[in-house]
N, C-alpha and C positions, 0 to 999 in steps of 0.2 A: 451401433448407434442407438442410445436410449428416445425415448418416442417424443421426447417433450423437454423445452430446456431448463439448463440448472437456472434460472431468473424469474421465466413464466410460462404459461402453457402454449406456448405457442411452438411447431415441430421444428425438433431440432436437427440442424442441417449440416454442423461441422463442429469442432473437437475445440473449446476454449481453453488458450493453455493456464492456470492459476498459480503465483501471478501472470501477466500479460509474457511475452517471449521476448519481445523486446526488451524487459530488462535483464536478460542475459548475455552477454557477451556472444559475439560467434565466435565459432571455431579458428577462426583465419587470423582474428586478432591478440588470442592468446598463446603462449609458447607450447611448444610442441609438449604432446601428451597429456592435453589437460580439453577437456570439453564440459564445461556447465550446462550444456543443455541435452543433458542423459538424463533419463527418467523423470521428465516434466509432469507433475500432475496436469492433466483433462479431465476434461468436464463437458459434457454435451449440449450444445449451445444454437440458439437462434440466429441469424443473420445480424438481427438488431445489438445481441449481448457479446456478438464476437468483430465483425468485421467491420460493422457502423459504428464500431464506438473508437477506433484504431488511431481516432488524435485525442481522444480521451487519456489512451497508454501511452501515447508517446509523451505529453503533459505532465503525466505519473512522473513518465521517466524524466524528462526535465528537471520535476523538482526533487526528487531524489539524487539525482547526479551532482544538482544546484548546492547542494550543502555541503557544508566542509568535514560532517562528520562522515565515515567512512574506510572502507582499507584501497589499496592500491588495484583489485580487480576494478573496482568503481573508476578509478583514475585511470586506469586503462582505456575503460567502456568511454569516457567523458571525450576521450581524446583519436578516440577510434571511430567507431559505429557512429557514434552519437555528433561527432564532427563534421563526416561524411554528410549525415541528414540536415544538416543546419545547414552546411554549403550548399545543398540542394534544392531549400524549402526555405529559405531563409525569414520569406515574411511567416510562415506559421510559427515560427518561435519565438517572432519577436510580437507577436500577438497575443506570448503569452506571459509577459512584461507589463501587461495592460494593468491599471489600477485595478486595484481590488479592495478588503478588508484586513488583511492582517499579513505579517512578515513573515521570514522567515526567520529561526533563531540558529545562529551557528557557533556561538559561544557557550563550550560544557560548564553549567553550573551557575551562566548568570545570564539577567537577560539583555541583552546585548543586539545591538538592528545594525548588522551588519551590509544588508543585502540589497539590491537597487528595485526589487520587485516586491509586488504583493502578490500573495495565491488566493485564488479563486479557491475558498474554502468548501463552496460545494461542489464543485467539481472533484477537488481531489477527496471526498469525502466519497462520493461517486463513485471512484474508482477503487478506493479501499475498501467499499461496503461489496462490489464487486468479487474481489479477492478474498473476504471474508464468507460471503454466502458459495464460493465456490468449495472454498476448504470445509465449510459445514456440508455441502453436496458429496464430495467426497466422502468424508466420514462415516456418512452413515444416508445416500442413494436416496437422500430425498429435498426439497427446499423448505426453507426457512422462510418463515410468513409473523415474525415477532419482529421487535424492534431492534434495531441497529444504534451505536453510539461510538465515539473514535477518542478518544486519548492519546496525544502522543504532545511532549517539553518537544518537541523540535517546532513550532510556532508561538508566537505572541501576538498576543492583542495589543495593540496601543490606543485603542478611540475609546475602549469603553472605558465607565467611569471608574474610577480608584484598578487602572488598568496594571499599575507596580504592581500591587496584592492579588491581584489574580492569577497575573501571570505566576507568582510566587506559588501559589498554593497550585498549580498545574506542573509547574518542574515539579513539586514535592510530590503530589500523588504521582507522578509517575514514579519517581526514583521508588516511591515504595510499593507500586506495580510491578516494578523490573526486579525488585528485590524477593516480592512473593515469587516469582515464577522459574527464582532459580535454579532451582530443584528440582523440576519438570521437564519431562525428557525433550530435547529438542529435535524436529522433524525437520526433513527439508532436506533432500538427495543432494542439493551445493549449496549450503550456508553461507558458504564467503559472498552469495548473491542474495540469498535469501532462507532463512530459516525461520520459524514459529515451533510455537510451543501453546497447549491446549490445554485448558480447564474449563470441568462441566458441573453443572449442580444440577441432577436429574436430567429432565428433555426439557425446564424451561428456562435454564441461563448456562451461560458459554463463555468464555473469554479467550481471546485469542491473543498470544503475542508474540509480533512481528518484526523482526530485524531486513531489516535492508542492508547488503553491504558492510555489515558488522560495525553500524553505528548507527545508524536511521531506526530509530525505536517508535514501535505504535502499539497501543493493547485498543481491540475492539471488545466490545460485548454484546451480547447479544440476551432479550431478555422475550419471553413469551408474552404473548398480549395477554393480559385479563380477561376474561370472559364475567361482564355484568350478572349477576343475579337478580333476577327479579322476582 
């Protein structure tokens, strides 16, 4: 156990898995000989960065399971683990249906409001920037103290103004995010759950890019603060 967590200085007390665990399937619900939760990346984590933030992950996982991009392990997980939990806990998911600012998009290549909720855009930013600064802990056994930013066509805006053209110009940077990166080796011990793939310019920018479920597309990046001169 490293002495202080991948988030912030405070000691670290158990092993956060990156992504959260919950988005992998158990063992019980998938056919025989198949396990997705072999060789999880960890990360040494706080109380606060791992076990208090636990409907933070499960949120994630809502709204990832929530879209219709995806392969059939995802349909499995939606209909398994993830049903169980709702039968159990019912008003915390429907808590998380609550108005918010922006939709979800689930139609490939147009924008299209299919879906009965908004997402709490900082939360699930939250929990990506999470995921992100763990995969940078990983990499290279230290934290990241620059700035964070999220990318991904699987949301829309509808309230801001000339809200068509932006969403427009956000499917497109993506698609040609997804396009730079695909050439780049992809990581990630069960891809059909989650994989990325890394690009660095020196030690002050990063990009990361994220598949969920082999549809669910995000690139983060990550950029070094400036230091003023004076």
């Amino acid at each position: 156990m490293e002495k202080t967590c991948y988030m912030c200085e405070k000691e670290a007390t158990s092993l956060e898995h990156v992504p959260p665990k919950c988005l992998f399937p158990e063992k019980k619900d998938l056919p025989e000989g198949i396990d997705f939760r072999k060789n999880l990346i960890t990360v040494p984590s706080c109380d606060e960065h791992n076990s208090q933030k636990s409907k933070d992950d499960e949120y994630l996982l809502f709204l990832l399971l929530s879209a219709k991009k995806g392969n059939i392990d995802k349909e499995r997980h939606l209909n398994t683990k993830f049903t169980r939990a709702v039968n159990r806990t019912p008003h915390v998911y429907n808590s998380f249906c609550q108005n918010k600012s922006h939709f979800l998009s689930f139609e490939e290549g147009d924008i299209n409001v299919e879906s009965s909720f908004f997402v709490d855009i900082p939360r699930f930013e939250n929990a990506i920037k999470h995921i992100a600064l763990g995969l940078y802990y990983n990499h290279y056994g230290k934290k990241w103290n620059g700035s964070f930013r999220m990318f991904s066509s699987e949301m829309i805006n509808e309230k801001s103004f000339n809200s068509y053209k932006a969403n427009q110009d956000i499917h497109e940077t993506a698609s040609k995010i997804a396009c730079y990166f695909e050439k780049k080796e992809a990581r990630g011990e069960n891809p059909q759950i989650f994989m990325y793939k890394w690009h660095t310019e020196g030690e002050d920018g990063h990009a990361i890019f994220m598949d969920f479920y082999e549809g669910f597309e995000i690139t983060v990046v990550l950029r070094a603060f400036i230091k003023s001169v004076s």
